[in-house]
N, C-alpha and C positions, 0 to 999 in steps of 0.2 A: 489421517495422515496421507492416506491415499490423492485427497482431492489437495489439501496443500499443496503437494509436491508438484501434481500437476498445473495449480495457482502461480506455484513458483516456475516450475518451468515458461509457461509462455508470459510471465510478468515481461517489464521494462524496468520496474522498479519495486522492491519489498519492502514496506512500512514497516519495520520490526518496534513493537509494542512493548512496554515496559512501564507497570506502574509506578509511578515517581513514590508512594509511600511505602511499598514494600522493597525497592530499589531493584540493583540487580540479584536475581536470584541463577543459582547452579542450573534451573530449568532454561531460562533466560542462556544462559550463557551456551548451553546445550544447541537452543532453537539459533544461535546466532551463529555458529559452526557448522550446522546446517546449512542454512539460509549460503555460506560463505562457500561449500560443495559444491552449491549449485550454478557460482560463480555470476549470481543476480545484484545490481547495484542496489546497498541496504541504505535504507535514511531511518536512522533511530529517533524514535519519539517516544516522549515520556509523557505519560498519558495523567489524566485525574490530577493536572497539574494543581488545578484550584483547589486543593486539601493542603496543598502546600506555603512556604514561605517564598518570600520573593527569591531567594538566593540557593543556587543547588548547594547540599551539606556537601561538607570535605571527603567525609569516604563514597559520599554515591559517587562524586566527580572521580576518584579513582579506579572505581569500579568500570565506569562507563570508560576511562579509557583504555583498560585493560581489553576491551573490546573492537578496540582498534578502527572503530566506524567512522570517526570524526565528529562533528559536535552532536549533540541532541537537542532537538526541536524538542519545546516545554508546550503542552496543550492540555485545554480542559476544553472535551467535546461536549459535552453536558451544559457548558457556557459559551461554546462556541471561539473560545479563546487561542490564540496562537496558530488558525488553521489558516489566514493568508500567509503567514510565512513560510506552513506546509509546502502554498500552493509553488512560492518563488524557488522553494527548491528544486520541484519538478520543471521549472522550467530547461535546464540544460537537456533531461528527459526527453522534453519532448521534443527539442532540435535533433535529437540523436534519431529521435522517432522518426523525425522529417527527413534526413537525411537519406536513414537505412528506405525509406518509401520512393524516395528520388530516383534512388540506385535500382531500388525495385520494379520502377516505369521502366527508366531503361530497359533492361531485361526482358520487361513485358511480361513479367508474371507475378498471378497475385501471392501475397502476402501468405505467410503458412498459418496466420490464423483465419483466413479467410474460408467460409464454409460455401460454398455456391453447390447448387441441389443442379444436376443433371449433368454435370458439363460445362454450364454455361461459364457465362461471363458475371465478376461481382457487381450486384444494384450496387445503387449509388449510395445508399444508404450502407451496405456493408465497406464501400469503397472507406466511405468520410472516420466510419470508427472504425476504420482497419490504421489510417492514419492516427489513431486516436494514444495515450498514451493506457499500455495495461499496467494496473497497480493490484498488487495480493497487498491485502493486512494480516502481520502475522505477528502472533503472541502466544504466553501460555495463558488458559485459562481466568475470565475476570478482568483482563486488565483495561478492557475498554473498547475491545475491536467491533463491536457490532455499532456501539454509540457513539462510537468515530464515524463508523460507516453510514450511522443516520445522521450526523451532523454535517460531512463533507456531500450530502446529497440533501441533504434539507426537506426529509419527510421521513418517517416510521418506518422503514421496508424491512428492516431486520430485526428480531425481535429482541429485546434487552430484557435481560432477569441478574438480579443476584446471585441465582446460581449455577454454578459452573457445568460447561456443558449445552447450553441453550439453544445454540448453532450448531446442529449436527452436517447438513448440505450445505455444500456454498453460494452464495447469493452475490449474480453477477448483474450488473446494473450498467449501460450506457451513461453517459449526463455530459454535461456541458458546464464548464464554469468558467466565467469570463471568457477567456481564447482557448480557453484552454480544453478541450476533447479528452476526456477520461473513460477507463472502463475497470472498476473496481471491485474485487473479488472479496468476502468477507466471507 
């Protein structure tokens, strides 16, 4: 819970996770009242899409609005399905990102997630993904977040099991997809 909170704090944006076959659950609804404390902009995705029918059932769509997030992104990470339209959401993200960094030239001071060892000044390299947008994925238990997190980077880095629990540290990764500069927590 520790390292969440901290995921959520310097996010941009919180992926909140929800299996589309189990729907929304009271833990679900829990993590999403949180997530709203910490006053992080939430994009709801419904995960393990491809177990499902083409069409959300009637009470999950009541469910998910009772949550007041706005619509939910449908994805099966496991098939790689419904993750470019992930990406078109973060794009407002990551103008905000742009902006709040513009503001931050001016001023002439780095970025509070930037880490620079001495004093110095940030490399170039910390500069480019300080610009970059931060995403935490957050879910309860199972619902797909590490196979999201290998899918939206496109190789194995996190480990995926059936059983719950699997990901105990959080696994922070730079990457790059199309224009887009991401740094995603899992």
């Amino acid at each position: 819970r520790e390292h969440a909170a901290k995921a959520v704090r310097t996010a941009d944006v919180a992926l909140l996770l929800i299996d589309s076959k189990e729907g929304v659950t009271e833990m679900d609804v829990v993590l999403c009242n949180w997530l709203k404390s910490h006053k992080v902009p939430i994009v709801l995705v419904l995960s393990k899409w491809d177990r499902m029918d083409k069409s959300v059932p009637r009470s999950l769509e009541l469910k998910i609005s009772k949550l007041n997030l706005g619509p939910a992104y449908k994805i099966s990470a496991v098939q790689a399905l419904g993750l470019n339209g992930l990406y078109e959401v973060l794009r407002p993200v990551e103008q905000e990102r742009k902006r709040r960094n513009r503001r931050s030239d001016i001023l002439d001071s780095p970025e509070p997630t930037t880490r620079v060892e001495h004093g110095g000044r940030p490399t170039l390299a910390q500069q480019v993904f300080d610009s970059s947008i931060r995403m935490c994925i957050v879910g309860c238990p199972n619902v797909g977040k590490s196979t999201m997190f290998n899918a939206l980077i496109g190789q194995p880095r996190s480990r995926v099991s059936p059983r719950a629990g699997t990901t105990r540290d959080p696994i922070e990764l730079r990457c790059v997809y199309g224009t887009h500069r991401i740094v995603l927590v899992d």
